[in-house]
The first five atom37 places (N, CA, C, CB, O) and aatype in JSON, in Angstrom:
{
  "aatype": [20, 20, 20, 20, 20, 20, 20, 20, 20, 20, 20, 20, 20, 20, 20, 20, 20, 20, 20, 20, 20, 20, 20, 20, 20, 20, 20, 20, 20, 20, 20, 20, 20, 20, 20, 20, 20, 20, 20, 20, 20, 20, 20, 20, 20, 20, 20, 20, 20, 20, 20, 20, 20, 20, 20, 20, 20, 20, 20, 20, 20, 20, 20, 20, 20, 20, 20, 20, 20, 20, 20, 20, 20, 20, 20, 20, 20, 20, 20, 20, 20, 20, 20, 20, 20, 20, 20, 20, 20, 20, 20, 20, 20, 20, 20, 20, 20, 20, 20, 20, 20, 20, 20, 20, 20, 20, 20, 20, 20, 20, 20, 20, 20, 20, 20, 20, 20, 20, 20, 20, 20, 20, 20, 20, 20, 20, 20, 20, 20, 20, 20, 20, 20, 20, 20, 20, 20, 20],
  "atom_mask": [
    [1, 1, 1, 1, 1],
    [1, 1, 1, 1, 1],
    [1, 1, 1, 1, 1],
    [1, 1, 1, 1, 1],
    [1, 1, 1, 1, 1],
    [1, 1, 1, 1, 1],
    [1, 1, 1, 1, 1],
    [1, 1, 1, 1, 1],
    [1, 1, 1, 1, 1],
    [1, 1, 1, 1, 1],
    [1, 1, 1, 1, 1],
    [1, 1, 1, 1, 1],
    [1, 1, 1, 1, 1],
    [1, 1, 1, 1, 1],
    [1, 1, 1, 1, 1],
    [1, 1, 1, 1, 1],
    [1, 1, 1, 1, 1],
    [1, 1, 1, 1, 1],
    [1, 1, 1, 1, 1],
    [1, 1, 1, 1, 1],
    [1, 1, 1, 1, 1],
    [1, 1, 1, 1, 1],
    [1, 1, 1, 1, 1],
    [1, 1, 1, 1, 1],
    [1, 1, 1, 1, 1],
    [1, 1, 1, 1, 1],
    [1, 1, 1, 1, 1],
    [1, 1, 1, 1, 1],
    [1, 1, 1, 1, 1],
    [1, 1, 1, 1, 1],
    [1, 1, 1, 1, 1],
    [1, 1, 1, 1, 1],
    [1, 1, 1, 1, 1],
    [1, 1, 1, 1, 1],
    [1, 1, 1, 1, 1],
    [1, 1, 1, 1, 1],
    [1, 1, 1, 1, 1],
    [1, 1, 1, 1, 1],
    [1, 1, 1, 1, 1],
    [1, 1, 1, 1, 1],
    [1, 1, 1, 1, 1],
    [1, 1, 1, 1, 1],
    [1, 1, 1, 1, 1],
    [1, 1, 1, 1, 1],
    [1, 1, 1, 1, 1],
    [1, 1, 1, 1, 1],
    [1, 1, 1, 1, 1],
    [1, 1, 1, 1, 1],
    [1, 1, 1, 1, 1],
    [1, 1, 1, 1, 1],
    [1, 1, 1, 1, 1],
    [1, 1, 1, 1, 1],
    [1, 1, 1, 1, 1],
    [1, 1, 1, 1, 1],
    [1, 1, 1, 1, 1],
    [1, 1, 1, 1, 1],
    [1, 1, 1, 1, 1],
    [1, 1, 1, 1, 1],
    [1, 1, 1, 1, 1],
    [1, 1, 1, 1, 1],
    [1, 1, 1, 1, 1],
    [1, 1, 1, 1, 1],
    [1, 1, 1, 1, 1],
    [1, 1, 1, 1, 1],
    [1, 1, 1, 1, 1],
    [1, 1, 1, 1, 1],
    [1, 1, 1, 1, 1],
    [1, 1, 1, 1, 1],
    [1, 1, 1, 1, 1],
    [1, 1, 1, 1, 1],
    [1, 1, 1, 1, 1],
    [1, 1, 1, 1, 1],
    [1, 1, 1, 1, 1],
    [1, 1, 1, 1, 1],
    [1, 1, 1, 1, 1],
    [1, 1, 1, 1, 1],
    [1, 1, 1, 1, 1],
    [1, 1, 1, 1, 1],
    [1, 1, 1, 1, 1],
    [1, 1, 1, 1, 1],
    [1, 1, 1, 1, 1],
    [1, 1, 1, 1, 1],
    [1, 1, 1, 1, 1],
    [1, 1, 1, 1, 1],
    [1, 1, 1, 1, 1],
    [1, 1, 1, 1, 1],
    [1, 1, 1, 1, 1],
    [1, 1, 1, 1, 1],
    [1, 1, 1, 1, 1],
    [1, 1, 1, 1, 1],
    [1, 1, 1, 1, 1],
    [1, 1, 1, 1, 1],
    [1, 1, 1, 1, 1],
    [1, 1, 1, 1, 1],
    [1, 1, 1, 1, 1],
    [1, 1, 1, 1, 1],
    [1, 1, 1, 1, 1],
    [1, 1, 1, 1, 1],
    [1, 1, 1, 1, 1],
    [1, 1, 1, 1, 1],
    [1, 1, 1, 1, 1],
    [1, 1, 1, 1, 1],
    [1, 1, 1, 1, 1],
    [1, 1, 1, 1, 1],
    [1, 1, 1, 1, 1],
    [1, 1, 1, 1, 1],
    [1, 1, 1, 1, 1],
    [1, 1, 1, 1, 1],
    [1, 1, 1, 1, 1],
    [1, 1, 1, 1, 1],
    [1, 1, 1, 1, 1],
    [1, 1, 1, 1, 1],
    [1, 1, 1, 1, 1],
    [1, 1, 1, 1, 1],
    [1, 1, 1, 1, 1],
    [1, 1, 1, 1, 1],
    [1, 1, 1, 1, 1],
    [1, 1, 1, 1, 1],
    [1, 1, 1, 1, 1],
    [1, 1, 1, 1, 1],
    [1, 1, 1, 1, 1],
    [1, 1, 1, 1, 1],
    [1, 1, 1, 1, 1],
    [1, 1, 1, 1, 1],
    [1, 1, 1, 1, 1],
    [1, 1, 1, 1, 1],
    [1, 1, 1, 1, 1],
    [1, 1, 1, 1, 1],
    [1, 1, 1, 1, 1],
    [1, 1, 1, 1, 1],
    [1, 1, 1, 1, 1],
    [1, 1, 1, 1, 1],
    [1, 1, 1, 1, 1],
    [1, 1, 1, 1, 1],
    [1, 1, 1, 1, 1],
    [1, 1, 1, 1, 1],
    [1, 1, 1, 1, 1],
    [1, 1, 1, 1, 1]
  ],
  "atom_positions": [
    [[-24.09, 16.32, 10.14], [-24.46, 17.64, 9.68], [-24.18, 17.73, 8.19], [-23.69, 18.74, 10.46], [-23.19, 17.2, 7.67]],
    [[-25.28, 18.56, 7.42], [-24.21, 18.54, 5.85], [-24.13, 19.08, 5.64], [-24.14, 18.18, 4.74], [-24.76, 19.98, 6.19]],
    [[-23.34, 19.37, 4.64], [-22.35, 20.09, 4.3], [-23.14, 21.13, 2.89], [-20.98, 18.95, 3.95], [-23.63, 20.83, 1.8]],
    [[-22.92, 22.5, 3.67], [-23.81, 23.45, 2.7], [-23.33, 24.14, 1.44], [-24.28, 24.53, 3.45], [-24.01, 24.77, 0.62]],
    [[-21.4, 23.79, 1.47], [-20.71, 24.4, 0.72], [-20.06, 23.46, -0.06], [-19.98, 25.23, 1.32], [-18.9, 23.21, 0.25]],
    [[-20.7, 22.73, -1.27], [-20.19, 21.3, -1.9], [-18.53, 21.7, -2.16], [-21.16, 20.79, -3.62], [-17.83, 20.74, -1.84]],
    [[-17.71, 22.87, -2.66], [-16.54, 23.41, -3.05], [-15.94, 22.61, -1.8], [-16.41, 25.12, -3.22], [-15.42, 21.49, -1.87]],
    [[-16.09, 23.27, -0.82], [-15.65, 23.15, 0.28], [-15.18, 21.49, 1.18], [-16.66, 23.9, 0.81], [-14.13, 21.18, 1.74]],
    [[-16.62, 20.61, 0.96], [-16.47, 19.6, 0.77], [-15.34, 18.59, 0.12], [-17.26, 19.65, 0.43], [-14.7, 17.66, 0.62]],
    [[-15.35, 19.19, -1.32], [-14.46, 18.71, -1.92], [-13.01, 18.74, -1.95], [-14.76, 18.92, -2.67], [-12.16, 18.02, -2.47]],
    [[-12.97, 19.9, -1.14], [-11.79, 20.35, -0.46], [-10.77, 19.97, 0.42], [-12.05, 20.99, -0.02], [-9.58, 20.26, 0.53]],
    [[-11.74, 19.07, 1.14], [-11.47, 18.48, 2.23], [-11.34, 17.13, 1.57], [-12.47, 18.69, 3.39], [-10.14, 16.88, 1.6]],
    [[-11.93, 16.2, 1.02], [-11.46, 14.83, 0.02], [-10.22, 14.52, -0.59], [-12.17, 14.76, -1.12], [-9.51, 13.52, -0.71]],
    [[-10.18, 16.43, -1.17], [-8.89, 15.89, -1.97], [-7.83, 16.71, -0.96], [-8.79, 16.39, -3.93], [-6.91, 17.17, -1.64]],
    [[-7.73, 16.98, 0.24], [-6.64, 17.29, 1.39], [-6.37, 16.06, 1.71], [-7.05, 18.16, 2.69], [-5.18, 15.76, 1.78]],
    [[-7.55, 14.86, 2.04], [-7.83, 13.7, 2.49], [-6.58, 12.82, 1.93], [-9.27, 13.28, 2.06], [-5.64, 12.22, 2.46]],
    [[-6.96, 13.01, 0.8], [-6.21, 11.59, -0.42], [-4.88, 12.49, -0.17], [-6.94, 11.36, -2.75], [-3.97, 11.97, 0.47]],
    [[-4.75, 13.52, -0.54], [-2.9, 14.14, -0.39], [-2.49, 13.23, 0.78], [-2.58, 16.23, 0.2], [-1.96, 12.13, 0.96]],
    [[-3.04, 14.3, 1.54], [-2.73, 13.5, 3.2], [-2.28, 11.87, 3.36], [-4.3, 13.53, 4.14], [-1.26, 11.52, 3.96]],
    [[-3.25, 10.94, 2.72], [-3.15, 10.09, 2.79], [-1.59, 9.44, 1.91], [-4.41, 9.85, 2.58], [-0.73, 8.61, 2.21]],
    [[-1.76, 10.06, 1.08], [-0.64, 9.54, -0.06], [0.69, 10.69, 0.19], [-1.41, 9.67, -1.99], [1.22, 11.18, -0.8]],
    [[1.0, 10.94, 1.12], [1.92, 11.69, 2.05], [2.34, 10.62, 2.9], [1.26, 12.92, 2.87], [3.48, 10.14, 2.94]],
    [[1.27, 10.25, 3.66], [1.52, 9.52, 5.09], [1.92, 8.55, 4.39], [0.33, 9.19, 6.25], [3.13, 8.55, 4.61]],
    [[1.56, 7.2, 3.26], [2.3, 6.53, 2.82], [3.41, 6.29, 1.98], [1.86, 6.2, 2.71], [3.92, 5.2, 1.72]],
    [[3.73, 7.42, 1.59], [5.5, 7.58, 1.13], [6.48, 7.9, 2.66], [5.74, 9.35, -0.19], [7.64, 7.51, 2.85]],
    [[5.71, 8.64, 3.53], [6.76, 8.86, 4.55], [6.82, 7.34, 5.31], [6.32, 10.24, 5.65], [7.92, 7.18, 5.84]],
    [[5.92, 6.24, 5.47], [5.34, 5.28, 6.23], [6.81, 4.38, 5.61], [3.48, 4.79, 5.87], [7.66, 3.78, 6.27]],
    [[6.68, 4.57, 3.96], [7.75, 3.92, 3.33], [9.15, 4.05, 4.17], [7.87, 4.51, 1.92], [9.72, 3.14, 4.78]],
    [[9.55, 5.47, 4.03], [10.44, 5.79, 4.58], [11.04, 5.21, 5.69], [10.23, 6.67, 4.71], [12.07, 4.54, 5.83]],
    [[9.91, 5.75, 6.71], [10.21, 5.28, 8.35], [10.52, 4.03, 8.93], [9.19, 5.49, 9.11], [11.26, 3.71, 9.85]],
    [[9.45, 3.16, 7.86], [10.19, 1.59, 7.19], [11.2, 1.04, 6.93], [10.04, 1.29, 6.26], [11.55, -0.08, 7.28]],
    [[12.01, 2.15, 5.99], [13.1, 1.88, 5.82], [14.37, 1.61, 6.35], [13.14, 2.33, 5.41], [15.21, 0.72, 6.24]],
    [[14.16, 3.14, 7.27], [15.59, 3.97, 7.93], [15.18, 3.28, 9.32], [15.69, 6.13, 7.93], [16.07, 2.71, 9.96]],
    [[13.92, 3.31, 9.79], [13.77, 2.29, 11.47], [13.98, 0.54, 11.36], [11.8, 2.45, 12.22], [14.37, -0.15, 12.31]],
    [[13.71, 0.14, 10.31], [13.93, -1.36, 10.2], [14.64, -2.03, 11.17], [14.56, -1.68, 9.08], [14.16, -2.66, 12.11]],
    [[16.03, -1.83, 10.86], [16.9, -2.14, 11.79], [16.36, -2.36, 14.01], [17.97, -0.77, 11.33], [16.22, -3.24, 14.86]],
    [[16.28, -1.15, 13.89], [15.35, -0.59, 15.64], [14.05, -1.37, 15.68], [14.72, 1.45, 15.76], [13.77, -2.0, 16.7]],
    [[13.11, -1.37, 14.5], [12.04, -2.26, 15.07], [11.87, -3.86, 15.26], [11.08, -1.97, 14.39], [11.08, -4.65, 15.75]],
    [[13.25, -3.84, 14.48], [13.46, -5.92, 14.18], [13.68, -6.01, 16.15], [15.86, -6.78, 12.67], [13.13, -6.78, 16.94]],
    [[14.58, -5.03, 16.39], [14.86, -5.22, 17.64], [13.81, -5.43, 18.69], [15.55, -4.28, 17.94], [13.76, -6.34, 19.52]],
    [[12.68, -4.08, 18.44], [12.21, -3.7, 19.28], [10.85, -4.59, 19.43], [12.21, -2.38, 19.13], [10.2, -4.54, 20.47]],
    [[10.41, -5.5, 18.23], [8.74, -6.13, 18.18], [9.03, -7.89, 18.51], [7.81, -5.84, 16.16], [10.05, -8.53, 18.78]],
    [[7.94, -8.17, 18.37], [8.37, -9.76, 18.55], [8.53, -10.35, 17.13], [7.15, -10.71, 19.42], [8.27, -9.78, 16.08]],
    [[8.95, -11.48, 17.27], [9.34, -12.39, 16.41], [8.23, -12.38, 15.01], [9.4, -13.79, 17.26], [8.68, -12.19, 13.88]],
    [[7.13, -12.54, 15.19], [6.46, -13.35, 14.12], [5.92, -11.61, 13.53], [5.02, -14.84, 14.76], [5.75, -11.52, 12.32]],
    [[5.66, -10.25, 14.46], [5.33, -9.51, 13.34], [6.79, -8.83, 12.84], [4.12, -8.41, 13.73], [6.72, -7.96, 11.97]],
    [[7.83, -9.11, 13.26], [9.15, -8.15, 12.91], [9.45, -9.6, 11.55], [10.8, -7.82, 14.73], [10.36, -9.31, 10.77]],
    [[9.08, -10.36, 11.41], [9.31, -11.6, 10.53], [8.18, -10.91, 9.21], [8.74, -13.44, 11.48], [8.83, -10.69, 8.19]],
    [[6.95, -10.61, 9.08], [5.94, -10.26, 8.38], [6.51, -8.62, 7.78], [4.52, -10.38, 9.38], [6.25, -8.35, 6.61]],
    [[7.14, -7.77, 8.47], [7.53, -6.89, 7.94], [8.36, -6.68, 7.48], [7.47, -6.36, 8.26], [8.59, -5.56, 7.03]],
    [[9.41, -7.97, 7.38], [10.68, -7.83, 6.94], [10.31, -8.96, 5.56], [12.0, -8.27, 8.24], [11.12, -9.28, 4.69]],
    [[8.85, -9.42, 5.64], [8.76, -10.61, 4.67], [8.35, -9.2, 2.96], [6.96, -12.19, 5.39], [7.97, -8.03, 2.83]],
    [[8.64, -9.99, 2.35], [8.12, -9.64, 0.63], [6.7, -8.85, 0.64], [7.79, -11.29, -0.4], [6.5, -7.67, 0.37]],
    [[5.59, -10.07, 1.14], [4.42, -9.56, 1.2], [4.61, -8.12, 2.19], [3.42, -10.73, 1.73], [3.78, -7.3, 1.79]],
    [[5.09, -7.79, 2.87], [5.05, -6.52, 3.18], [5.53, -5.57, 2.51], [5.44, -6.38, 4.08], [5.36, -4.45, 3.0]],
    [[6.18, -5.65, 1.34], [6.25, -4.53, 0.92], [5.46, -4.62, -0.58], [7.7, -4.1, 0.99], [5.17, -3.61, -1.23]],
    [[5.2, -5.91, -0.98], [3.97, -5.73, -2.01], [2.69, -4.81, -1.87], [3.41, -6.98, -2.16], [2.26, -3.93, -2.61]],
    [[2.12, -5.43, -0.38], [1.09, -4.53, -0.11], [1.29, -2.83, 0.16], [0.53, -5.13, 1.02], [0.45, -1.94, 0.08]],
    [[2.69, -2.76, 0.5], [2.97, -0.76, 0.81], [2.51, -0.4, -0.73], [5.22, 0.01, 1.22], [1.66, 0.45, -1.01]],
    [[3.19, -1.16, -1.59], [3.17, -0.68, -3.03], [1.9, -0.79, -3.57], [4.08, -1.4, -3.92], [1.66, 0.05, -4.43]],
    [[0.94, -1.64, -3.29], [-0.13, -2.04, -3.37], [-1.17, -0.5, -2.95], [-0.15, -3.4, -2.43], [-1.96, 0.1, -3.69]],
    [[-0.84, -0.25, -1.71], [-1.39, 1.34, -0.67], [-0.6, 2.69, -1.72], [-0.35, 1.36, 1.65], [-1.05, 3.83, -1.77]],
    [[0.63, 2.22, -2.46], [0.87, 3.42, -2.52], [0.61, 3.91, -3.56], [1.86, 3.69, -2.25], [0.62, 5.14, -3.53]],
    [[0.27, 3.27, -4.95], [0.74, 3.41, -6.23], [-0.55, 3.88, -6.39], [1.36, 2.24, -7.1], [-0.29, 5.02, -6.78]],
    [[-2.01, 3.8, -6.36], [-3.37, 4.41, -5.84], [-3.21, 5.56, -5.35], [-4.05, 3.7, -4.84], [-3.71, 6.55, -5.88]],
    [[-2.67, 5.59, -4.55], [-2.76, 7.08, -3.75], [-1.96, 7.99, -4.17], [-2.46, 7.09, -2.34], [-2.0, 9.21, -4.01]],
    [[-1.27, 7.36, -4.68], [-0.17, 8.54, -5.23], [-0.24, 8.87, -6.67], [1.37, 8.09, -5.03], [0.5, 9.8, -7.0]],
    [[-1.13, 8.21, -7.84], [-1.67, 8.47, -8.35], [-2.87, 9.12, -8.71], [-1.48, 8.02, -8.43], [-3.21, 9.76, -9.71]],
    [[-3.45, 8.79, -7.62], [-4.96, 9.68, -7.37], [-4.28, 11.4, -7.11], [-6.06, 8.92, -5.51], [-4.45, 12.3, -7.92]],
    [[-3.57, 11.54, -5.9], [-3.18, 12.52, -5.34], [-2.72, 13.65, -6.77], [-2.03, 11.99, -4.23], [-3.28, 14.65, -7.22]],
    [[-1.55, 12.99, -7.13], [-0.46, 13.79, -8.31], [-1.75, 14.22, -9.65], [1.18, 12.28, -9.13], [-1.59, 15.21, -10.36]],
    [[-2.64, 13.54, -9.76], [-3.98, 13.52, -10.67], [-4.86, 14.79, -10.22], [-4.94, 12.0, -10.42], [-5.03, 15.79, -10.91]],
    [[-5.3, 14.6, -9.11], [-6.33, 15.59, -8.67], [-5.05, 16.9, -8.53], [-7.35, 15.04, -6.96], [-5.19, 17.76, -9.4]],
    [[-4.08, 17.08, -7.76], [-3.36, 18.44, -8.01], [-3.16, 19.0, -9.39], [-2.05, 18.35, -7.48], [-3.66, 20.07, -9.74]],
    [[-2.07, 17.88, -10.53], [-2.34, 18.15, -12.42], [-3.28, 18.78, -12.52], [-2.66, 16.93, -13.48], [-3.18, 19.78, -13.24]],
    [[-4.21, 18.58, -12.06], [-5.64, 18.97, -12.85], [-6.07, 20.73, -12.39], [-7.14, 17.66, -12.19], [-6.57, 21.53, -13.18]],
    [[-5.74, 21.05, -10.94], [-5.88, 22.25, -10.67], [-4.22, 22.75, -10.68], [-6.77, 22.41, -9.31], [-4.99, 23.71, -10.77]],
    [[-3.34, 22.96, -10.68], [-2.52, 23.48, -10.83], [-1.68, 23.61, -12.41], [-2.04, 23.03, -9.86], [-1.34, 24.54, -13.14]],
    [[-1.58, 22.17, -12.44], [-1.35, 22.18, -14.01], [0.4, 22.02, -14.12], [-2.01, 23.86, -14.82], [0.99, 22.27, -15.17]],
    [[1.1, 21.56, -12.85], [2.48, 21.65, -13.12], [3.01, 20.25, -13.41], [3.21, 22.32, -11.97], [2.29, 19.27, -13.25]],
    [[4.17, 20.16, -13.79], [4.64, 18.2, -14.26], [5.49, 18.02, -12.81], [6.15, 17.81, -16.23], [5.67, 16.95, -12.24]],
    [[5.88, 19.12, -12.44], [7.11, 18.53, -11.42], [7.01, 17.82, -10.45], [7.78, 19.34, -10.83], [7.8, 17.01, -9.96]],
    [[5.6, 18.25, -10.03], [6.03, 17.01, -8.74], [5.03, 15.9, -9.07], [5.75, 17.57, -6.82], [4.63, 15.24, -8.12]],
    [[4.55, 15.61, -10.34], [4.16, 14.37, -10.86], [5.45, 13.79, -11.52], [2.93, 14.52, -11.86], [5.32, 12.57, -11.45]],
    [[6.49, 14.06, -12.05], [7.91, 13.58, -12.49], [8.32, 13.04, -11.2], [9.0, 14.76, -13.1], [8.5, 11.84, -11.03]],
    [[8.51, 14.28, -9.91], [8.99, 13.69, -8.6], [8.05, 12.47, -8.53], [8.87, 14.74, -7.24], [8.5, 11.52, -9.18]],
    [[6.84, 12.23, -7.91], [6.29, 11.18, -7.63], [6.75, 9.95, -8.78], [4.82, 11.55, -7.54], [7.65, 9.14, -8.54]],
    [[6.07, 9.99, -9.88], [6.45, 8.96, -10.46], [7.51, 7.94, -10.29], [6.55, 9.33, -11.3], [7.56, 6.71, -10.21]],
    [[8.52, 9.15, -10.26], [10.12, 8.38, -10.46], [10.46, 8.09, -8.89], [11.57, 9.6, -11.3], [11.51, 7.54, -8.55]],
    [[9.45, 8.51, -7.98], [9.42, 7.88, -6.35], [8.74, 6.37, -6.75], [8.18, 8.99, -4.99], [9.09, 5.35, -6.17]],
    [[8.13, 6.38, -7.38], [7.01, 5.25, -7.51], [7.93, 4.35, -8.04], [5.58, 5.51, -8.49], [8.19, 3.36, -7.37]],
    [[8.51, 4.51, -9.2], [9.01, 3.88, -9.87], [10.36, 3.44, -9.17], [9.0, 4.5, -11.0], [10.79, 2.36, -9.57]],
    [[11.26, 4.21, -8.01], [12.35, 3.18, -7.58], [12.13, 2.45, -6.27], [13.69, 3.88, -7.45], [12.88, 1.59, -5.81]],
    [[10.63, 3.03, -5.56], [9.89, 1.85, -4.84], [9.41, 0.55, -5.21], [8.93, 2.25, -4.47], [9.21, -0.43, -4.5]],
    [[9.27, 0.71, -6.43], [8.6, -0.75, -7.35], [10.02, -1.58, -8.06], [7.29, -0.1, -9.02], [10.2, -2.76, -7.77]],
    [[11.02, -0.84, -9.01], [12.11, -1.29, -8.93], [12.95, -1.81, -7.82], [12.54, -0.61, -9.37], [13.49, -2.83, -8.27]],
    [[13.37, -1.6, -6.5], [13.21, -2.18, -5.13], [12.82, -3.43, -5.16], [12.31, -1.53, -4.31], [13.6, -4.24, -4.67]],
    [[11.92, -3.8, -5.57], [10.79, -5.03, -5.32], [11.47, -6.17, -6.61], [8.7, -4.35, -5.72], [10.98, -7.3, -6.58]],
    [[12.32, -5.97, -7.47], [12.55, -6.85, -8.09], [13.75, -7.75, -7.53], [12.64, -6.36, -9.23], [14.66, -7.43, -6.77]],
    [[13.45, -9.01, -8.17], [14.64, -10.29, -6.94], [15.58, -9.87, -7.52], [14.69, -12.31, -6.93], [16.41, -9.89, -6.6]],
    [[16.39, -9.26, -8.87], [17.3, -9.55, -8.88], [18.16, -8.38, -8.19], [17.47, -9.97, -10.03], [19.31, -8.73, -7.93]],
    [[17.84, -7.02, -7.82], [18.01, -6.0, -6.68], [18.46, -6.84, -5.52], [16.61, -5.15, -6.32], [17.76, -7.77, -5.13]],
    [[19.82, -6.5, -4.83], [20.66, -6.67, -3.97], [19.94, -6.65, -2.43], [21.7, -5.66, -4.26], [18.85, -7.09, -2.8]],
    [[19.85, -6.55, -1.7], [19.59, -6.23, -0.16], [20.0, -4.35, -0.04], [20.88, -7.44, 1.0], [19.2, -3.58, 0.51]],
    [[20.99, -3.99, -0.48], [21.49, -2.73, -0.43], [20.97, -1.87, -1.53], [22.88, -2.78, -0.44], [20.36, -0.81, -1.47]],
    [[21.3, -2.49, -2.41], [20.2, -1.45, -3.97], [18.34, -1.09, -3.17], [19.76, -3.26, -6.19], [17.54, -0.15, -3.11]],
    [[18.42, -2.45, -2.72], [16.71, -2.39, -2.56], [16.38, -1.05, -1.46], [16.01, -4.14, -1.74], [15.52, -0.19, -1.62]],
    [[17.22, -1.17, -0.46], [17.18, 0.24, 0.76], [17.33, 1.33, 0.1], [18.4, 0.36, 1.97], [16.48, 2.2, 0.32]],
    [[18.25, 1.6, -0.73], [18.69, 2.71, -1.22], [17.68, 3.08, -2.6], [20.27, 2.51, -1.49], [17.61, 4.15, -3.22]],
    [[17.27, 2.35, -2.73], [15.98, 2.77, -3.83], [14.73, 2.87, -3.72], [15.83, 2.07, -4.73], [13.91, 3.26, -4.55]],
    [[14.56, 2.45, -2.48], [13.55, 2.66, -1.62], [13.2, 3.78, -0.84], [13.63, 1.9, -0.94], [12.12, 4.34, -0.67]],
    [[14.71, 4.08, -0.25], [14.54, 5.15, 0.3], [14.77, 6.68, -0.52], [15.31, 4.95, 1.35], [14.38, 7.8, -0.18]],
    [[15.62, 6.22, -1.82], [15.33, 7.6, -2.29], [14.14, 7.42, -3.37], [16.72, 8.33, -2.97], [14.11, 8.23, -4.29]],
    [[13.19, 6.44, -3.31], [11.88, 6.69, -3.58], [11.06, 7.63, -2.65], [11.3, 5.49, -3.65], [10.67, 8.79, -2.6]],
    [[11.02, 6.76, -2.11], [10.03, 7.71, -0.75], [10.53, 9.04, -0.84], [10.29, 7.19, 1.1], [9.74, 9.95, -1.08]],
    [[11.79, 9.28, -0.66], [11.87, 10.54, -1.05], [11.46, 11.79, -1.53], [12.2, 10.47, -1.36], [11.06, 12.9, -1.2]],
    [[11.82, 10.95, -2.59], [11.34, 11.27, -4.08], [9.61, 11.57, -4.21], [11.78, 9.83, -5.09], [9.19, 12.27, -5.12]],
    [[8.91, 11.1, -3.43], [7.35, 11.01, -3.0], [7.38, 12.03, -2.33], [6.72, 9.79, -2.2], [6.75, 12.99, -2.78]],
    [[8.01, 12.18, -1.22], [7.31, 12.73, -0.1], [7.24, 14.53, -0.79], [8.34, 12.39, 1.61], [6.25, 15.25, -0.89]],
    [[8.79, 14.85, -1.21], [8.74, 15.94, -2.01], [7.82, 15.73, -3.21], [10.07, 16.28, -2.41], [7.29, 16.84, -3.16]],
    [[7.36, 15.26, -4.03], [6.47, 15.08, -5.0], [5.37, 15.94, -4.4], [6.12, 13.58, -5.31], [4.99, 17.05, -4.77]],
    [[4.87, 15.07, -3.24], [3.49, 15.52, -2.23], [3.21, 16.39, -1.99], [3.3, 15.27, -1.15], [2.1, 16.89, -2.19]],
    [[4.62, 17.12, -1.21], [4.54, 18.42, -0.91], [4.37, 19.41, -1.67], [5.35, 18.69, -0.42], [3.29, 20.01, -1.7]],
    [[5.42, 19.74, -2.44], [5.24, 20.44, -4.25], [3.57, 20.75, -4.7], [5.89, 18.94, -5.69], [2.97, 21.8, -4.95]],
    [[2.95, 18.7, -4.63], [1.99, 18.74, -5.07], [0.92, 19.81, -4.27], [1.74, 17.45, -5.18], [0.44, 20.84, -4.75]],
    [[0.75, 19.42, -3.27], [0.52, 20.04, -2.01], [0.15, 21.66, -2.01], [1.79, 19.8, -1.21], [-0.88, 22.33, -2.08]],
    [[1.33, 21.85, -1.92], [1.41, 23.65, -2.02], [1.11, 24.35, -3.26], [2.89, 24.21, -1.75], [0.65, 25.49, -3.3]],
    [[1.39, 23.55, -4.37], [0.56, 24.1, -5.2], [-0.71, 23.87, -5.44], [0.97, 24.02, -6.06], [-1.41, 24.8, -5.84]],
    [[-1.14, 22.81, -5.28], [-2.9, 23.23, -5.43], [-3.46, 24.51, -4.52], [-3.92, 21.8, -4.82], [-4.33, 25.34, -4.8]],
    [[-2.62, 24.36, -3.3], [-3.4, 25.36, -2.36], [-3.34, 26.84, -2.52], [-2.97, 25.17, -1.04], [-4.15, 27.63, -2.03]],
    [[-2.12, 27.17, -3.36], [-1.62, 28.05, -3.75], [-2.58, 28.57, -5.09], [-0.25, 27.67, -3.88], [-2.54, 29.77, -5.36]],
    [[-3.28, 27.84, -5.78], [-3.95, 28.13, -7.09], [-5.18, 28.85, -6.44], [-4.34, 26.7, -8.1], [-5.6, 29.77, -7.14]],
    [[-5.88, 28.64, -5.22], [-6.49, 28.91, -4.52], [-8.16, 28.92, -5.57], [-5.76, 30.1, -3.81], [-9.06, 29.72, -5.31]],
    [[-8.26, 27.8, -6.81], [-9.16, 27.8, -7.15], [-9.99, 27.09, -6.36], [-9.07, 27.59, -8.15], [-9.51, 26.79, -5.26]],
    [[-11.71, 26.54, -6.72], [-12.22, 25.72, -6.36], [-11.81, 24.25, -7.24], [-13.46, 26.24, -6.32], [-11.33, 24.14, -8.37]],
    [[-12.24, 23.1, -6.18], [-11.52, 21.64, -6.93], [-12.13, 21.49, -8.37], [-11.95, 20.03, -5.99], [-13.31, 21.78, -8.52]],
    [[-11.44, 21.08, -9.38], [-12.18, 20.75, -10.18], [-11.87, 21.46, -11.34], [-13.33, 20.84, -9.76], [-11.73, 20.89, -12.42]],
    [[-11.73, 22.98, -11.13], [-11.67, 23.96, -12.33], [-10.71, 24.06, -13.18], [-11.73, 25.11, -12.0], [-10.77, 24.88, -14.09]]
  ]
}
């Protein structure tokens, strides 16, 4: 069916990408704080792949896109820094995390108060676009 109200449309794209770049800061998270429970709970070779490097290159890979896109399209209709500061500095101790010389314990704990640090970004971001109650774009 199409869509007769292009505003409207667009509306729904950029709920899409929030949404999306929500679900992967919390994905981070749940990653984090369940690790432990899922090493237990999966078999060998994928609890081995999620605990490997390449798994968290690629989260960062999913996230740093989306969470840039997201914090971009809200800036633009709302116009506030804060929860692009929040995101960023989520982004930034998810990616710091990822360096070898980061501990086993630095890396959780910077990880997880990345995601954090995201998920509130999101939300912020979130409620205020919806709150501007303009059309996208303006």
């Amino acid at each position: 069916m199409c869509e007769t109200n292009p505003g409207r449309s667009a509306g729904r794209q950029v709920n899409a990408i929030e949404g999306a770049a929500i679900s992967a800061s919390l994905l981070c998270l749940v990653h984090c704080l369940a690790l432990p429970l899922l090493l237990l709970l999966m078999p060998g070779a994928l609890g081995l792949w999620v605990r490997s490097p390449a798994f968290h290159y690629a989260a960062l890979l999913l996230l740093v896109p989306l969470a840039l896109a997201s914090f971009w399209i809200g800036y633009r209709r709302h116009r506030r820094l804060c929860p692009i500061l929040l995101g960023t500095t989520g982004v930034a101790g998810v990616g710091l995390a990822l360096l070898p010389v980061i501990g086993e314990q630095a890396e959780t704990s910077l990880t997880v108060a990345g995601s954090l640090l995201l998920v509130v970004g999101h939300t912020q971001n979130w409620r205020l676009r919806m709150a501007t109650g303009r059309p996208h774009g303006s």
